[in-house]
Each structure stands twice: as structure tokens, then as C-alpha cells.
KEKEMAR-347271 format. One record per atom (N, C-alpha, C): residue in three letters; x, y, z. Coordinates in steps of 0.05 Angstrom, whole numbers, padded with zeros to 5 digits, always signed. Each point is the difference from the previous one (the first is absolute). Layout:
residues N
ALAXYZ...
end
This chain:
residues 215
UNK+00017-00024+00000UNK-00017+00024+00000UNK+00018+00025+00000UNK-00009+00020-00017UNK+00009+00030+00000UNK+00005+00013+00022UNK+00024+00011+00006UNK-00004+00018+00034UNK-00004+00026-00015UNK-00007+00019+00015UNK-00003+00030+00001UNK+00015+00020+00018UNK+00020+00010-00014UNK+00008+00023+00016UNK-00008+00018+00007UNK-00002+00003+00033UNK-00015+00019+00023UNK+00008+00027-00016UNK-00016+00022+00001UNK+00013+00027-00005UNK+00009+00012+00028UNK-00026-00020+00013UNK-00004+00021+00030UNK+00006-00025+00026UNK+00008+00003+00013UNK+00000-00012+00030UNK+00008-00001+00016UNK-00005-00013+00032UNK+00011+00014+00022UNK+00024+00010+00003UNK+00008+00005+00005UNK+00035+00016+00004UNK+00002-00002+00032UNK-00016+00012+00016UNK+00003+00001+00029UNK-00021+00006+00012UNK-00003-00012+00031UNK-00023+00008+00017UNK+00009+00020+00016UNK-00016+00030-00001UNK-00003+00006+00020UNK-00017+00013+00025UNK+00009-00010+00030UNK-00028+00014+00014UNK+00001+00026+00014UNK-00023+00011-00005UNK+00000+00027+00018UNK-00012-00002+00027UNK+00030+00011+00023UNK-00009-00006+00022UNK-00002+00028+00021UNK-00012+00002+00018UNK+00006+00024+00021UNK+00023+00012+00003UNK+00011-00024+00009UNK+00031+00003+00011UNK+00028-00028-00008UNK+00005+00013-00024UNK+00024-00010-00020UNK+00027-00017+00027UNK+00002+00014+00016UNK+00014-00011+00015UNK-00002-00027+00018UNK-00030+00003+00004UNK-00003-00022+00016UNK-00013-00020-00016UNK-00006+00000-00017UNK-00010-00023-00018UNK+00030-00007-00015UNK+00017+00018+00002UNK+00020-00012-00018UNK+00012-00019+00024UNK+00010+00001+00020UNK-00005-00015+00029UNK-00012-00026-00007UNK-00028+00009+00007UNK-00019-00022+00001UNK+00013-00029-00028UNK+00002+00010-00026UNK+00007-00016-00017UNK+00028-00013-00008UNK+00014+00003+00013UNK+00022+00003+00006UNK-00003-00035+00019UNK-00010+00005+00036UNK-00009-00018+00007UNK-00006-00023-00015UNK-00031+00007-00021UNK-00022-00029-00005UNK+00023-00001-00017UNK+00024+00015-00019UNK+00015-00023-00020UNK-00010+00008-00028UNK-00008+00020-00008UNK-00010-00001-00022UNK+00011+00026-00012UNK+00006+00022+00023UNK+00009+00026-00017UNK+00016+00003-00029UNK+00012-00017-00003UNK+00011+00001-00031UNK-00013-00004-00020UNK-00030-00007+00001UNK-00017-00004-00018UNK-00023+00027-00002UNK+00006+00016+00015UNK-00030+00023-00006UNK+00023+00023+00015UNK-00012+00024-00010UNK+00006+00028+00001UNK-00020+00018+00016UNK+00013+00008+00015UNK-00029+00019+00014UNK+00010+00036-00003UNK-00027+00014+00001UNK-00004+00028-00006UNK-00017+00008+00021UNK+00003+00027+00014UNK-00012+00006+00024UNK-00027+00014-00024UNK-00030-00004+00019UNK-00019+00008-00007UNK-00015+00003+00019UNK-00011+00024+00010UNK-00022+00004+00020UNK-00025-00002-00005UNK-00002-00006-00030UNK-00030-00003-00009UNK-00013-00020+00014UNK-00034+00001+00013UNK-00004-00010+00025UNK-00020-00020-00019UNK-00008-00033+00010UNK-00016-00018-00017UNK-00016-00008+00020UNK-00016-00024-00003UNK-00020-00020+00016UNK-00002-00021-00002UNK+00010-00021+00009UNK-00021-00020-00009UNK+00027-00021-00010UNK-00013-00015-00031UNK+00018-00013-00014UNK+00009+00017-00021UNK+00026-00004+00002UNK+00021+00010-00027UNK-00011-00008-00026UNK+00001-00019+00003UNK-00008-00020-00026UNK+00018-00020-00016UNK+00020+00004+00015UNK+00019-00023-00002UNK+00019-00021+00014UNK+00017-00011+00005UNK+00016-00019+00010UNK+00031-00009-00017UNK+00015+00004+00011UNK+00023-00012-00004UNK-00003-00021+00017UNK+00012-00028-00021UNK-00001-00015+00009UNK+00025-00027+00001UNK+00010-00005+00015UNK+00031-00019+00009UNK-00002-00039-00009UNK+00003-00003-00016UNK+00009-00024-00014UNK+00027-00013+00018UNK+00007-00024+00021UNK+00018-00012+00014UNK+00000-00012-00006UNK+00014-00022+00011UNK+00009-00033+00004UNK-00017-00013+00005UNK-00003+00005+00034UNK-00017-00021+00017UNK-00011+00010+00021UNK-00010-00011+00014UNK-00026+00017+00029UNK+00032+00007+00019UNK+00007-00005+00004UNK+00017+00007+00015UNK+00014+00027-00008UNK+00008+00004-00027UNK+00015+00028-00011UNK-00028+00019+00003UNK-00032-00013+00001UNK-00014+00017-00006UNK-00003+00010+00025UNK+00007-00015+00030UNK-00010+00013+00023UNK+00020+00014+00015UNK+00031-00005-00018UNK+00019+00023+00009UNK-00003+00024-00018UNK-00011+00007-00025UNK-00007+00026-00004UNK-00020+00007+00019UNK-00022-00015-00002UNK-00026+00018+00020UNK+00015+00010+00032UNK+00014-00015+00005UNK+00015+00001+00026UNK+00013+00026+00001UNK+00011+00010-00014UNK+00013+00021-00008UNK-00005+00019-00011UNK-00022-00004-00007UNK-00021+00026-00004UNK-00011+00013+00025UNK-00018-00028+00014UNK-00006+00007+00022UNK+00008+00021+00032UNK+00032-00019-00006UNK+00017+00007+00015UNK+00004+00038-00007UNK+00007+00004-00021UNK+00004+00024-00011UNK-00028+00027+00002UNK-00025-00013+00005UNK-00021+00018+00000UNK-00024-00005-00017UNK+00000-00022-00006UNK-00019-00009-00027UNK-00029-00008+00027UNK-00008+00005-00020UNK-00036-00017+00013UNK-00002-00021-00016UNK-00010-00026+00010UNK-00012-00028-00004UNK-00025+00001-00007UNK-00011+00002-00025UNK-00022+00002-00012UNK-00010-00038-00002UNK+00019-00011-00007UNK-00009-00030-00003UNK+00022-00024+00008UNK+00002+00000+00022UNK+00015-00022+00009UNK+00007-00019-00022UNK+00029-00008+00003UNK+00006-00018-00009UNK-00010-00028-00006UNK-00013-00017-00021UNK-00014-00023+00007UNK+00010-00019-00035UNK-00014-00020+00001UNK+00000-00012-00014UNK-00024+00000-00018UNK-00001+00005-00030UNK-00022-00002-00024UNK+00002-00018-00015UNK-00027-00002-00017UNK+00005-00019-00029UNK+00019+00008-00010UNK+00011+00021-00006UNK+00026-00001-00014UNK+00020+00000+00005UNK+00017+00003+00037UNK+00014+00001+00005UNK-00002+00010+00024UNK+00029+00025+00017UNK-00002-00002+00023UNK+00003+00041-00004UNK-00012+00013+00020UNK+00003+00031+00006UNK-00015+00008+00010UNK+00014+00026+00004UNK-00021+00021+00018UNK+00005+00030-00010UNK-00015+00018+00008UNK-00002+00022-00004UNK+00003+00022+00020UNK+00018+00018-00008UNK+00002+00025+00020UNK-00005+00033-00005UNK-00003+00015+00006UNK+00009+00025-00009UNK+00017+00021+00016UNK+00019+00007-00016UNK+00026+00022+00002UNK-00015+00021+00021UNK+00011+00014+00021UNK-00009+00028+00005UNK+00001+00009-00007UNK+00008+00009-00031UNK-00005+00025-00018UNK-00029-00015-00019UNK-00007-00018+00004UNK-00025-00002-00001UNK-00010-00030-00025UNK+00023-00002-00014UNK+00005-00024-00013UNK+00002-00021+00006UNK-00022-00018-00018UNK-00014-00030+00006UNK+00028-00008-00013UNK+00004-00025+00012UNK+00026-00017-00006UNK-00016-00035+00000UNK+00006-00019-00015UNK-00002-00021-00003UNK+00023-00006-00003UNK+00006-00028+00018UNK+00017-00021-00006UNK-00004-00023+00003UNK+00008-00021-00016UNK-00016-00027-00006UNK+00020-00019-00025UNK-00007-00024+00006UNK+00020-00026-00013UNK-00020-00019-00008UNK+00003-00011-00025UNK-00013-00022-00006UNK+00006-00018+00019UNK+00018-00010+00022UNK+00010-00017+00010UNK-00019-00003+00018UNK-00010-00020+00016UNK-00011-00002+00025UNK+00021-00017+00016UNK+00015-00008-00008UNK+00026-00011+00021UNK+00022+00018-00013UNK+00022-00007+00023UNK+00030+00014-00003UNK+00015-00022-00008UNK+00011+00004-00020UNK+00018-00023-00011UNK+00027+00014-00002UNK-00001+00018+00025UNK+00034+00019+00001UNK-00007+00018+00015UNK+00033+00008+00009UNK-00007+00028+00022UNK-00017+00024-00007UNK-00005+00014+00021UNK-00005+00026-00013UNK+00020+00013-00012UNK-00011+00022-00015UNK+00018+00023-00012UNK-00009+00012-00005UNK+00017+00027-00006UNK-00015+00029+00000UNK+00006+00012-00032UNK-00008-00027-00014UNK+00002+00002-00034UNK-00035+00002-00002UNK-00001+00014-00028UNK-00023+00009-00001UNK+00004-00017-00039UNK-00020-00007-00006UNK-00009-00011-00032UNK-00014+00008-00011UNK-00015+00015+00010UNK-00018+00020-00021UNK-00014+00018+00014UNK-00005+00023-00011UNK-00005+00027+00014UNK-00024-00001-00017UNK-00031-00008+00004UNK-00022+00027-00013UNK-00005+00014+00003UNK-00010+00024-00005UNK-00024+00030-00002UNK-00021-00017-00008UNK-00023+00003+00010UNK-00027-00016-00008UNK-00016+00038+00009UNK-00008+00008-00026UNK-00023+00016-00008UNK-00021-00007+00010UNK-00017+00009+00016UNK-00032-00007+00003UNK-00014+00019-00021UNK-00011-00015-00022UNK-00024+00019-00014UNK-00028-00017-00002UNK-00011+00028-00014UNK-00034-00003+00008UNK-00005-00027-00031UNK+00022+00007-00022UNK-00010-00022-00024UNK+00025-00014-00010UNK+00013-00022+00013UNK+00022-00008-00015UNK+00002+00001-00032UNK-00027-00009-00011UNK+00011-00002-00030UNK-00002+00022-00010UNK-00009+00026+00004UNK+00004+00035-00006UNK+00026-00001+00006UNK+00009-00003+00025UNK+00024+00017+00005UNK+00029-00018-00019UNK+00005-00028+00005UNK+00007-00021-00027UNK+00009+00024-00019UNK-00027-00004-00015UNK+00001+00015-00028UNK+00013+00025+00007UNK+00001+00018+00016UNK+00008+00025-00003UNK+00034-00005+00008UNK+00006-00014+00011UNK+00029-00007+00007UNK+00010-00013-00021UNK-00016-00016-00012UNK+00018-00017-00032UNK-00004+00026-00010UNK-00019+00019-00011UNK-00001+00018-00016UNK+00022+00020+00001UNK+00015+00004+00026UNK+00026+00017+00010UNK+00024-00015+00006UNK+00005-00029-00018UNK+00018-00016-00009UNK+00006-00015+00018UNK-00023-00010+00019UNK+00017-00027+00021UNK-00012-00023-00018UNK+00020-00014+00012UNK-00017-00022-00007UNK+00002-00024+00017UNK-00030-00012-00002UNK-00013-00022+00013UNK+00017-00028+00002UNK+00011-00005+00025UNK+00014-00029+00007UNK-00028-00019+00009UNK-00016+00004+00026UNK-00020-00021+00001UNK-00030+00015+00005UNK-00015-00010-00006UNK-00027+00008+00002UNK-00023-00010+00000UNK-00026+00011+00024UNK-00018-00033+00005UNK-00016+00030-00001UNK-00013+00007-00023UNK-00026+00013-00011UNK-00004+00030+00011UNK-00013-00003+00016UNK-00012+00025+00014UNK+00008+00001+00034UNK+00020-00024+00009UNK+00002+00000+00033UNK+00033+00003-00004UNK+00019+00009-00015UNK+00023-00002-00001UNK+00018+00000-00015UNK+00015+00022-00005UNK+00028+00003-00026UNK+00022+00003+00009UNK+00029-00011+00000UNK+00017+00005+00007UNK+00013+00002-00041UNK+00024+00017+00010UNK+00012+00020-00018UNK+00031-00013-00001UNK+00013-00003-00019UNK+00024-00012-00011UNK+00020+00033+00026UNK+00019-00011+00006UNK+00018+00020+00004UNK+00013+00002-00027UNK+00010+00027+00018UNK+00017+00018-00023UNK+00021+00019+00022UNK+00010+00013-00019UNK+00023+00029+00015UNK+00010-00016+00018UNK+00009+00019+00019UNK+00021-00002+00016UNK-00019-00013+00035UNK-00018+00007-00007UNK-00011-00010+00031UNK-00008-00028+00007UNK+00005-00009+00021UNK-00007-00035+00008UNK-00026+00001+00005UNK-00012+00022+00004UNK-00030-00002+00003UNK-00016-00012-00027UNK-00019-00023+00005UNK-00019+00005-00019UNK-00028+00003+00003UNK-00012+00007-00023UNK-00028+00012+00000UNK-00015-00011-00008UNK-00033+00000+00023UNK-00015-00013-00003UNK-00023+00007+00003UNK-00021-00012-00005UNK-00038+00012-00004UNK-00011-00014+00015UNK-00020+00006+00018UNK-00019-00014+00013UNK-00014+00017+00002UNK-00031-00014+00012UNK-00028+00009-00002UNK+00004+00008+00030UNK+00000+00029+00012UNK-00003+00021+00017UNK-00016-00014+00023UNK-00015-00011+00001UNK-00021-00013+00028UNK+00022-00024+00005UNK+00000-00014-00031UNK+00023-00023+00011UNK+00015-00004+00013UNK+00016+00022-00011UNK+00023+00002+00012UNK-00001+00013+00030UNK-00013+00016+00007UNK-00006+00009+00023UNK-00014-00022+00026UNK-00016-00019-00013UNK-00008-00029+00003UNK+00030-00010+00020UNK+00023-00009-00023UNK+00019-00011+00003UNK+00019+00011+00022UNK-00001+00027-00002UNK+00013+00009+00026UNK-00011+00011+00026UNK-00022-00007+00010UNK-00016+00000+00014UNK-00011+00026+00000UNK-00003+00020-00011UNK-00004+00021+00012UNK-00023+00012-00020UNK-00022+00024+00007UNK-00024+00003-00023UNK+00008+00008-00014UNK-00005+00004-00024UNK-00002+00011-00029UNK-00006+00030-00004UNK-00012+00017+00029UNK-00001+00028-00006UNK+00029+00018+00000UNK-00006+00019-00010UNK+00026+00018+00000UNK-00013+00021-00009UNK+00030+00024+00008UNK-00007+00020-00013UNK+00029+00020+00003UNK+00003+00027-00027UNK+00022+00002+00003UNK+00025-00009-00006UNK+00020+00011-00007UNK+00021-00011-00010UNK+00009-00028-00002UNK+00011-00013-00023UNK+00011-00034+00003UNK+00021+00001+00006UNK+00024+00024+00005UNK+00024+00004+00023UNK+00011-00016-00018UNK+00012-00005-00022UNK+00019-00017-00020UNK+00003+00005-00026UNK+00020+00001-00009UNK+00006+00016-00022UNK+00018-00024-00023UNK-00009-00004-00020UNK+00014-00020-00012UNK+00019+00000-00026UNK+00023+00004+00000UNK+00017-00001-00010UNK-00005-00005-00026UNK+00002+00019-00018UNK-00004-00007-00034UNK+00030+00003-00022UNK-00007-00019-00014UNK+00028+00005-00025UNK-00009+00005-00013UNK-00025+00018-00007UNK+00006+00018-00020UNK-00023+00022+00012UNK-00027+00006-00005UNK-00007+00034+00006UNK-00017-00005+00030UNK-00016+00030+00007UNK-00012-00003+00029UNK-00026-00003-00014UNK-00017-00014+00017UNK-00026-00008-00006UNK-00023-00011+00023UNK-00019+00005+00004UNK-00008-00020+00019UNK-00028-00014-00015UNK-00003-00022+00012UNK-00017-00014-00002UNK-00021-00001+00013UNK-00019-00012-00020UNK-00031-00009+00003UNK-00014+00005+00038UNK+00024-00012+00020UNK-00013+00000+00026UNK+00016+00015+00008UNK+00024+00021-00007UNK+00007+00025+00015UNK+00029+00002+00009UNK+00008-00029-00009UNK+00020-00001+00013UNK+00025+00017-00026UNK+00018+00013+00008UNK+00025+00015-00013UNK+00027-00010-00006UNK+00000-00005-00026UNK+00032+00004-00010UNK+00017+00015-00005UNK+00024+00006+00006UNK+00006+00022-00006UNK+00033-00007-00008UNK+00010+00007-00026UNK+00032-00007-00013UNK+00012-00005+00026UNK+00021-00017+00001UNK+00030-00003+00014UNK+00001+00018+00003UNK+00010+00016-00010UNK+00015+00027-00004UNK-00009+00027+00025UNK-00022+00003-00010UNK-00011+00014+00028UNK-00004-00013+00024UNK-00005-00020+00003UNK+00001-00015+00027UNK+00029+00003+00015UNK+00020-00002-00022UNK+00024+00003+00010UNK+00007+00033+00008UNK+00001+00013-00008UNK-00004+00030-00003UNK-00015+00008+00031UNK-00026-00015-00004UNK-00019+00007+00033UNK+00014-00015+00019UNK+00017-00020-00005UNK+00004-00012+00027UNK+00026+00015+00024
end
């Protein structure tokens, strides 16, 4: 089959927090700071963001030394660590106000822990996966897996280990325990290789270039 070259895709995550200092702290702790960028923003929100980064491990054990270390650092326990049909995690959120997922297909440890990470998502909550789809292929991503209207994940590209993904907004809110209302800023800014744009549910791209410039 034909591949297609992205024009456009993630480059970098970044979040806007109160206070740059202490979330840079805080991430530093859970293990992850080298993967996302943060920008001070006082703009005040409610509710759900509308999204989730989400931590791809080994095994339940690597997954309950990150939560451990979130915790430890200032995080709130939105969903205890447990066992699912698909595997093993739990859910937290950052004091600067970011839902965090971490989770392993594994339901046993077949090795120590470690503070290696295998895949980083951004999971988008929107109101129409297959609208928003089309408007992201239409601005040159392109589609790695997809199950209709409940979920799109996005081929990486650029320079960032983050990748990007679609889910249905209640779902996903479903999945990380918390309601589906919000209001006010989505406090995240996402890294583009090529122009600024935002999308269908609000959320903002904006070039490398100025992100680097603002930081």
C-alpha cells in the first residue's frame, strides 16, 4: 500500500500552567519532563480540558512506580491503579491541572520495574471523531489505526515522541473517571510543522517556531 507524506504533524506538546516553576518540578519527579514543554498562562478554565496524555510501560509494576511518583510529587489519584480487559493502569492528574494516564497491556511483570516509557499519547476528546479525522487528514496527517466514529490515532511525524489521537469526548472522560463538562481554556498548545490553526473542538496549533520564541 501507498504511504502519504504528512505536510503537517505534531512537533511538540505544550502545557500552559500557573506556575512554570513548579510544574516543571512536578514533571521532572513523575519522569516525563523531556517529553512536553510548558508556558505560564493565567487563563482561568472548569471542569474537563478535554484531553489526556497518556503513558504506554512494560508492566503493572513500572505502571505503579510512575503513579507512585506522581503521587508522591503532588498529583491527585483520579483512578487507582487496577487491573482491565486490556491490561493494567490508573489515572492521575498533575497540579497544574493535567489528566495523566498510565497503563500496560501486561497484567503480570515479566521484569523489574523501570522508569522507561514506550509510548507517549495526546488522546483529543471531540464531540465527532469522523469530522475531526477528515479535518486532520485534510491538514496532512495521516491515519495509522481507526475503529469508525469511537477512535483515530495518527501516524507520528516531526521531531516529537508524542503521538496523536481522537476519541469521542464523554468517552474519554468515561475512561478517566471524571465528567465530561468543561469550560474555558484546553491549557495545551500543540506543536505544528508547518502553519497555526485550530481545530474543529478548539484545541490550538501553533509552528515550532513560536512556541520556541514564547518559551
Amino acid at each position: 500500500m501507498a504511504t502519504t507524506t504528512s505536510t503537517q504533524s505534531l512537533a511538540s506538546v505544550t502545557l500552559e500552567v500557573a506556575d512554570p516553576e513548579a510544574a516543571r518540578r512536578f514533571y521532572r519527579s513523575f519522569g516525563v519532563d523531556r517529553h512536553i514543554d510548558l508556558r505560564a498562562c493565567d487563563v482561568q478554565s472548569t471542569g474537563f480540558r478535554g484531553f489526556t496524555l497518556a503513558l504506554t510501560v512494560s508492566g503493572p509494576a513500572t505502571v505503579d512506580g510512575f503513579l507512585t511518583a506522581a503521587v508522591d510529587a503532588g498529583a491527585t489519584v483520579l483512578k487507582p491503579a487496577a487491573k482491565s480487559l486490556w491490561g493494567y493502569g490508573g489515572v492521575v492528574q498533575a497540579p497544574d491541572g493535567t489528566i495523566w494516564k498510565v497503563a500496560t497491556p501486561a497484567k503480570k511483570d515479566t521484569g523489574t520495574a523501570t522508569r522507561e516509557i514506550d509510548e507517549i499519547v495526546l488522546l483529543l476528546g471531540v464531540e465527532d471523531v469522523k469530522a475531526s479525522r477528515q479535518f486532520y487528514v485534510g491538514r496532512g496527517l495521516t491515519v495509522a489505526r481507526s475503529f469508525g466514529g469511537k477512535y483515530t490515532e495518527f501516524a507520528a511525524g516531526g521531531s516529537s515522541p508524542v503521538k496523536l489521537a481522537l476519541y469521542k469526548r464523554r468517552g474519554l472522560a468515561k475512561d478517566l473517571g471524571v465528567p465530561a463538562e468543561g469550560n474555558g481554556a484546553h491549557h495545551i498548545i500543540l506543536g505544528s510543522t508547518a502553519d497555526a490553526f485550530t481545530d474543529p473542538d478548539g484545541f490550538t496549533w501553533e509552528p515550532t517556531s513560536s512556541l520556541t520564541a514564547a518559551a
